[in-house]
C-alpha positions in Angstrom: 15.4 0.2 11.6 12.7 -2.3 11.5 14.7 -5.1 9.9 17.1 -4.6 12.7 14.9 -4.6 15.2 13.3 -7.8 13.8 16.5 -9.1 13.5 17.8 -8.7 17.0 14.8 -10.2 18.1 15.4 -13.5 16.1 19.0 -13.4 16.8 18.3 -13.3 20.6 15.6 -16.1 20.0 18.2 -17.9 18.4 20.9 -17.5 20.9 18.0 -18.5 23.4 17.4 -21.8 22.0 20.8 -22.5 21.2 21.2 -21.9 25.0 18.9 -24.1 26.0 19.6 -27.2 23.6 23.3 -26.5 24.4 22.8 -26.6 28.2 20.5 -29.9 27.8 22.7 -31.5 26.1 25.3 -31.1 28.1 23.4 -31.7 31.3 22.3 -35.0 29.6 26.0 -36.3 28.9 26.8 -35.3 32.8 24.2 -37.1 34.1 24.6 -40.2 32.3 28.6 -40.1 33.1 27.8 -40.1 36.6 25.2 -42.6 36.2 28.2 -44.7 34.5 30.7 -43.7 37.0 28.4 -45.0 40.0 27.5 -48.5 38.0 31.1 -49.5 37.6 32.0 -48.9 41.1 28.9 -51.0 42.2 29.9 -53.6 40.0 34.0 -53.7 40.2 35.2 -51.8 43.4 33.3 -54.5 46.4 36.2 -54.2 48.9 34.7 -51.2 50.6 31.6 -53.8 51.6 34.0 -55.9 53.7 33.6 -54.7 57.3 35.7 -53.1 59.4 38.0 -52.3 56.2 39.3 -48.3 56.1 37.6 -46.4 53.2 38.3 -47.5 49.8 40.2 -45.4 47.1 38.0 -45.4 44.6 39.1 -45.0 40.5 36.9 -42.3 38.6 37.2 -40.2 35.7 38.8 -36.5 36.3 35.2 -35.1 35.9 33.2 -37.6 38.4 33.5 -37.9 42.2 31.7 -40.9 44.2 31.3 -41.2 47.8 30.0 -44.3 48.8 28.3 -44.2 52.8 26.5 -45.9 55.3 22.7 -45.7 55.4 23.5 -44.1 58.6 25.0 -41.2 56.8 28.6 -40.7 59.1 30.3 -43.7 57.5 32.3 -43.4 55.0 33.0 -46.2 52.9 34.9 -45.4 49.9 35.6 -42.0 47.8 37.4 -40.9 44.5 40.4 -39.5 44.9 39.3 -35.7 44.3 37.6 -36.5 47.9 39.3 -39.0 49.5 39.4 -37.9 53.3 36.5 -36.0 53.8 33.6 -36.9 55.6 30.5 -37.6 54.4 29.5 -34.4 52.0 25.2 -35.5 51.7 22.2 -36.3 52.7 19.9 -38.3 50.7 16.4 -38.0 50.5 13.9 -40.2 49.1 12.2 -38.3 46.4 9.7 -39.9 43.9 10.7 -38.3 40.5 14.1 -38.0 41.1 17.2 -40.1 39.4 16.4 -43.4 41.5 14.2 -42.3 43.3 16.8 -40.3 46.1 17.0 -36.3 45.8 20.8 -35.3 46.8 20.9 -32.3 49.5 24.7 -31.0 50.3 25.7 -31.1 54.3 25.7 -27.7 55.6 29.9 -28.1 56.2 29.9 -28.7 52.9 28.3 -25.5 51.7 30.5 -23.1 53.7 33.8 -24.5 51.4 35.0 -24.4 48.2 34.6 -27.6 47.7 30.9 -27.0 47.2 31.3 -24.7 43.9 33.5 -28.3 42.4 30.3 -30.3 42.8 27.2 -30.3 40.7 24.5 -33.3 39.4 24.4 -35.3 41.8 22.7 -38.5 41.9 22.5 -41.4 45.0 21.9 -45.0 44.4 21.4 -47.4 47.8 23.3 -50.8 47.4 23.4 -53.6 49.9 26.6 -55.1 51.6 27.8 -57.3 54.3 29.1 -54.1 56.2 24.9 -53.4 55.3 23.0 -51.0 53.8 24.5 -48.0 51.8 24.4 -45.5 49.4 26.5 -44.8 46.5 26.1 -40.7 45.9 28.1 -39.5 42.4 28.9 -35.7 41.5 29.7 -34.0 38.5 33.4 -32.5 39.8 35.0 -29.5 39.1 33.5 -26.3 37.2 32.7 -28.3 33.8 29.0 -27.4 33.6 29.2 -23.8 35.4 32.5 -23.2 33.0 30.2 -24.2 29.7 27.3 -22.1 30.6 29.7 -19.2 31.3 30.8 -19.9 28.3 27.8 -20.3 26.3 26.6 -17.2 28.1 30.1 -15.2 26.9 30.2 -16.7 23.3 26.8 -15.5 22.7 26.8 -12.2 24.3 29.9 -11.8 22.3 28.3 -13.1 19.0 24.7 -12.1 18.8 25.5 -8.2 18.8 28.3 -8.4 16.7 26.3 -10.8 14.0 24.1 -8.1 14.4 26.4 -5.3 13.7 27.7 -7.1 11.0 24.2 -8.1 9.2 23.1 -4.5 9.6 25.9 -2.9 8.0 25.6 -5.0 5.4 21.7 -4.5 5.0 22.3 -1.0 5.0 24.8 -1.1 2.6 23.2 -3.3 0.3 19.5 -1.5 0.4 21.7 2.0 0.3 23.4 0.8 -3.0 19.8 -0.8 -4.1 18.4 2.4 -3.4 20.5 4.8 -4.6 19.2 4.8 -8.3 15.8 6.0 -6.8 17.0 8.4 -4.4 18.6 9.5 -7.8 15.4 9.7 -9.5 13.4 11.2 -6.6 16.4 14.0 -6.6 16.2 14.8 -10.1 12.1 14.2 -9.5 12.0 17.3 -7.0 14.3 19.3 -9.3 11.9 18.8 -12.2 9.0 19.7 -10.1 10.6 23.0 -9.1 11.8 23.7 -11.8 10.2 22.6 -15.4 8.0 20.1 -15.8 9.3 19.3 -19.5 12.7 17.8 -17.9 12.5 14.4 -17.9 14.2 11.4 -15.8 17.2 9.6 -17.4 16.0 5.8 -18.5 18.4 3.5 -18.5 17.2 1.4 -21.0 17.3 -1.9 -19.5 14.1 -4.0 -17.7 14.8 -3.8 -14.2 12.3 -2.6 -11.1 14.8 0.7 -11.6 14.5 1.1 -15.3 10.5 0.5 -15.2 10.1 3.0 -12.1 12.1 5.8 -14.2 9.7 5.0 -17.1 6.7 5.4 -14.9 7.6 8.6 -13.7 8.0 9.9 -16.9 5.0 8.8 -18.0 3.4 10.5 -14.9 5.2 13.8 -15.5 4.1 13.5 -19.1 0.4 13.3 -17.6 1.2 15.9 -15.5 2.7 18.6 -18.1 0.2 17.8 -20.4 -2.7 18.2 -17.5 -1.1 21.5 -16.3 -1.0 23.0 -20.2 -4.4 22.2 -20.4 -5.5 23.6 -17.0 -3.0 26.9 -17.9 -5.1 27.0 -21.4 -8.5 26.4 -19.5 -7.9 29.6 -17.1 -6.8 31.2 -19.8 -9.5 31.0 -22.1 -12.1 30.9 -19.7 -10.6 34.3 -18.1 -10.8 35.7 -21.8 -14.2 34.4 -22.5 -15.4 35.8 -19.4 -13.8 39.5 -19.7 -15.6 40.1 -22.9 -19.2 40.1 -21.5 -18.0 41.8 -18.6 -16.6 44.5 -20.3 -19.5 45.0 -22.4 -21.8 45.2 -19.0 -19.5 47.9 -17.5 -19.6 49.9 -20.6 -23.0 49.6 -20.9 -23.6 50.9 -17.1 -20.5 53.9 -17.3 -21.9 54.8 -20.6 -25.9 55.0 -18.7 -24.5 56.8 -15.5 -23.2 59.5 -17.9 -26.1 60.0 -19.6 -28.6 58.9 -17.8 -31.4 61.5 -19.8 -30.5 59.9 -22.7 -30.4 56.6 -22.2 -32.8 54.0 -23.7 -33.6 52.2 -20.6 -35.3 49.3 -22.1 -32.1 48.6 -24.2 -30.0 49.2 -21.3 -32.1 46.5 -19.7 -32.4 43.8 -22.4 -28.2 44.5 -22.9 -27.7 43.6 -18.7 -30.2 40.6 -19.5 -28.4 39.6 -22.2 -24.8 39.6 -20.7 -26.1 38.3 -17.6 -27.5 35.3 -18.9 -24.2 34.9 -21.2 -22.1 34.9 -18.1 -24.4 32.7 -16.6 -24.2 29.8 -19.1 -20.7 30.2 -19.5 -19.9 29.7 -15.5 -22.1 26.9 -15.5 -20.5 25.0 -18.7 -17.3 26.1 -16.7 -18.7 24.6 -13.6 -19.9 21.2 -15.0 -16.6 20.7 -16.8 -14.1 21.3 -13.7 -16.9 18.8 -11.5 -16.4 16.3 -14.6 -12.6 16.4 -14.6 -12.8 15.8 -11.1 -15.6 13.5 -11.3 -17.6 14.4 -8.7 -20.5 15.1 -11.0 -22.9 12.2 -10.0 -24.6 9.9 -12.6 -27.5 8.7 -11.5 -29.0 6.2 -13.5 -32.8 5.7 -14.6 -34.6 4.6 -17.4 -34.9 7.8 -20.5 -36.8 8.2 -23.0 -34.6 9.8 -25.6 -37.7 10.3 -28.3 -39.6 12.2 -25.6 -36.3 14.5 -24.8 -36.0 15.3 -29.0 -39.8 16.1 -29.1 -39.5 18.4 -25.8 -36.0 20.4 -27.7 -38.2 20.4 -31.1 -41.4 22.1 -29.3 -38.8 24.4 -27.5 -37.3 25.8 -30.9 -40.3 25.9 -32.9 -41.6 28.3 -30.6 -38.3 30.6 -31.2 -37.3 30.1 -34.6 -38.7 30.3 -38.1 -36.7 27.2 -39.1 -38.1 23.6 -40.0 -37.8 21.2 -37.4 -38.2 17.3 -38.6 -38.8 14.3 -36.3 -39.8 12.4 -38.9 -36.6 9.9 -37.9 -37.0 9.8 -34.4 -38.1 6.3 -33.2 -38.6 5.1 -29.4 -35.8 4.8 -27.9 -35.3 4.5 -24.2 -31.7 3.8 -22.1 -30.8 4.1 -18.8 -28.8 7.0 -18.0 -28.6 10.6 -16.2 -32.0 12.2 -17.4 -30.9 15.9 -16.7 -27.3 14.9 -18.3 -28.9 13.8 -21.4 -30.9 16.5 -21.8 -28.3 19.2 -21.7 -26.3 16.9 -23.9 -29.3 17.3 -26.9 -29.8 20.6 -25.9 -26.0 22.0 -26.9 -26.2 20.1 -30.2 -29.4 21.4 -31.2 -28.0 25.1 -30.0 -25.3 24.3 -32.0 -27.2 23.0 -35.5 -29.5 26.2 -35.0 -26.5 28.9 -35.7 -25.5 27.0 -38.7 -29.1 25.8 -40.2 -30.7 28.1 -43.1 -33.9 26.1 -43.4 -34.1 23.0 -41.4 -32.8 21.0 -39.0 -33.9 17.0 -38.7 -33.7 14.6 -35.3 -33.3 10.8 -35.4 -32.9 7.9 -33.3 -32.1 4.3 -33.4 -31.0 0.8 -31.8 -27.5 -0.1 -33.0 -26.7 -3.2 -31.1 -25.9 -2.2 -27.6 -26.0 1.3 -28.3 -28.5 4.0 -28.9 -27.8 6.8 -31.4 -28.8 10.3 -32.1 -28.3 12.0 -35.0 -29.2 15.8 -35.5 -28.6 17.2 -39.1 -28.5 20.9 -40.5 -28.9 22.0 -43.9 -26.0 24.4 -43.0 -22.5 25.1 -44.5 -21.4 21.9 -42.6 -18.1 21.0 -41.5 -15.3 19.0 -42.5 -15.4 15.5 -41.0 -12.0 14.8 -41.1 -10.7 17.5 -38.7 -14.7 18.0 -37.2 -12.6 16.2 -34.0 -10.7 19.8 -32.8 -14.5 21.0 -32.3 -14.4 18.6 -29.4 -12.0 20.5 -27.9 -12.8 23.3 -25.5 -13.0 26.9 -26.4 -12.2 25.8 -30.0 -14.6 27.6 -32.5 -15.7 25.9 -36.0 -15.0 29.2 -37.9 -12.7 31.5 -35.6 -14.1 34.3 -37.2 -17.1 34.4 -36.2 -18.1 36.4 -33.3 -18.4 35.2 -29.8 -22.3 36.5 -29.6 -23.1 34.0 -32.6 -20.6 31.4 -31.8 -20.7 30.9 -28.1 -17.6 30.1 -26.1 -16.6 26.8 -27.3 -17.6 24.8 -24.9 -20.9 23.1 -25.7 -19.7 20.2 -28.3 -17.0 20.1 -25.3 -19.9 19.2 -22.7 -21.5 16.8 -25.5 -18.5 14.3 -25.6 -17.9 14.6 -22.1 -21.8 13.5 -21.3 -21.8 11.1 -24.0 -18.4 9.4 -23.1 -19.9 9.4 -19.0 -22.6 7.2 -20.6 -20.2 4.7 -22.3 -20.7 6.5 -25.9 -19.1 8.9 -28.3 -20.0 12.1 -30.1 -18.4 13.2 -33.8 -19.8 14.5 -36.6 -20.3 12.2 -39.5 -20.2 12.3 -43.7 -23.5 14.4 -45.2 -24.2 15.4 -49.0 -25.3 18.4 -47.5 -25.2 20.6 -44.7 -23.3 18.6 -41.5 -24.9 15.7 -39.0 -23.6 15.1 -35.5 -24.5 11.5 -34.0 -24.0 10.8 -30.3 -24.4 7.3 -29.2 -24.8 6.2 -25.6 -24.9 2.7 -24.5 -28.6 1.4 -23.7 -28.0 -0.9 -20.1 
């Protein structure tokens, strides 16, 4: 609708100057035939200067009338045969500007006949005689310039609209047959959508803007399946992670209000406290990793000493374990990063080297190039490098048989690469002779 719109706008622009070159043009070649017209009757026809003589019968082209007159304006003195016989049809007035100098007004007798729709551009040009002064006054004759702007007006009224017809139809027709391949794709688009997100859109194979687009939206609806299994498989898990501390809290309380003599209170408290603070961890691993897909967990950058963070985590678990804590490896090392971030981020893998460490667990830190690293190592069971990736994944367990209590939900190594990949940097687990090592490394700047 737009093209159209522009269109008919430059079309009628168009037709407009056309118009008005057309129309100048033309007035041009009138003016200068009169202007001819008048100079060979000055120059050949004389015998209307003799006096006394009757008005001479002057010889002019079909188009062009000339009157030739006293200065006393009732004389005629000679006329072209169009006009021969009537009396004198202007008045002439001197007029600086116009075509020598004298501006051509119509007598009112003139005006009230036909005659005065057969004459148009007239000019007047005085000339000097023995019969005395007088003007020769030329016309444009007949309906020549009237009949070519009606014309004009008629061929582009005409024109212009259907041009216009014609170059939307074929606009339409062309963008329509353009088009149809991706209303074709948006079709079968809103049918996948609907339907199953595993149909894909026919490619046609070739390189085309067509051909690319269908690509892209597979690509996107591979995204999106792919993003929607996981989000299915995040509810999921998270609803079935959630449910078993839930159930043992409402056990716990129905089995107390049944018995409530017999109930060891302080158990029954330490088992809400320990639920409670299970459920709590969880919803908040759950909460930072649905504001991190979504990234609307704000990193905010400052300068962090790493060292201090390990010597903080090693206090903390000396203080509520039995097991040997080294920081014999741990060197200064300071980046810039999200302090709280980091710290969480050390926290889950130490959680996660206590369950599997039977004597000791050992910290360490380093440069390497633009990168800082941390490595935490246990002197567990360890793990097998090759497939220690999955663990990255969330809810996924290093030995599924293991119980939840011990084990956790699955979700802190998840939090680990997702902190350490926020600060440019990666997490795995890497070769040990013994036990397993997990190194994070986050970039220093």
């Amino acid at each position: 609708m737009l093209f159209v719109v522009v269109m008919a706008a430059a079309l009628v622009a168009g037709g407009a100057a056309i118009y008005v070159l057309a129309m100048h043009t033309r007035i041009t070649e009138a003016d200068a035939k009169v202007s001819a017209a008048m100079s060979t009757v000055e120059l050949h026809d004389t015998r209307f200067m003799t006096p006394g003589s009757a008005p001479m019968l002057l010889t002019t082209p079909s188009d062009v009338v000339i009157q030739v007159v006293g200065l006393d304006g009732k004389t005629v003195w000679g006329a072209s045969r169009q006009i021969y016989g009537d009396r004198v049809l202007s008045r002439e007035i001197v007029a600086l500007g116009a075509p020598n100098n004298y501006l051509v007004r119509l007598l009112p007798w003139v005006r009230s006949v036909t005659l005065r729709n057969e004459l148009s551009r007239a000019q007047a040009e005085s000339v000097t005689s023995p019969r005395g002064a007088g003007l020769v006054v030329g016309f444009i004759y007949g309906q020549s310039i009237a009949q070519s702007r009606r014309l004009l007006i008629t061929t582009l009224s005409v024109s212009i609209p259907l041009l216009l017809l014609i170059v939307a139809f074929i606009v339409w027709f062309a963008v329509g047959l353009t088009l149809s391949p991706v209303e074709a794709i948006r079709r079968r688009v809103a049918t996948i959508a609907a339907n199953d997100l595993t149909e894909r859109v026919p490619e046609t194979g070739g390189d085309d803007e067509v051909a690319r687009l269908a690509r892209t939206v597979n690509a996107m609806l591979n995204r999106l399946e792919t993003s929607t299994r996981v989000q299915q498989e995040f509810v999921s898990n998270a609803s079935h992670e959630l449910r078993s501390p839930l159930t043992t809290l409402l056990a716990t309380v129905e089995r107390a209000s049944k018995h409530l003599d017999e109930t060891d209170w302080v158990e029954f408290t330490e088992s809400i406290r320990r639920e409670g603070r299970r459920i709590g961890s969880l919803v908040d691993d759950l909460f930072f990793l649905a504001r991190s897909d979504e990234r609307r967990e704000e990193l905010r950058r400052e300068e962090v000493d790493l060292d201090d963070i390990l010597d903080e985590e090693a206090r903390r678990v000396r203080q509520m374990t039995t097991l040997t804590i080294s920081t014999a490896g741990v060197r200064p090392t300071r980046v810039w990063g999200d302090a709280a971030m980091l710290r969480r981020m050390v926290r889950n893998v130490v959680d996660n080297a206590l369950r599997f460490a039977n004597e000791e667990v050992a910290f360490s830190t380093r440069y390497v190039g633009s990168m800082a690293e941390i490595c935490i190592h246990d002197d567990g069971a360890g793990v097998d490098v090759a497939t220690a990736d999955r663990l990255f994944q969330r809810f996924v367990r290093s030995d599924t048989a293991r119980s939840r209590a011990s084990g956790g939900a699955g979700l802190g190594l998840p939090i680990v690469a997702e902190i350490a990949s926020r600060h440019g940097g990666d997490a795995k687990f890497v070769p040990a002779e013994t036990g397993s090592t997990m190194c994070i490394r986050v970039r220093r700047y």
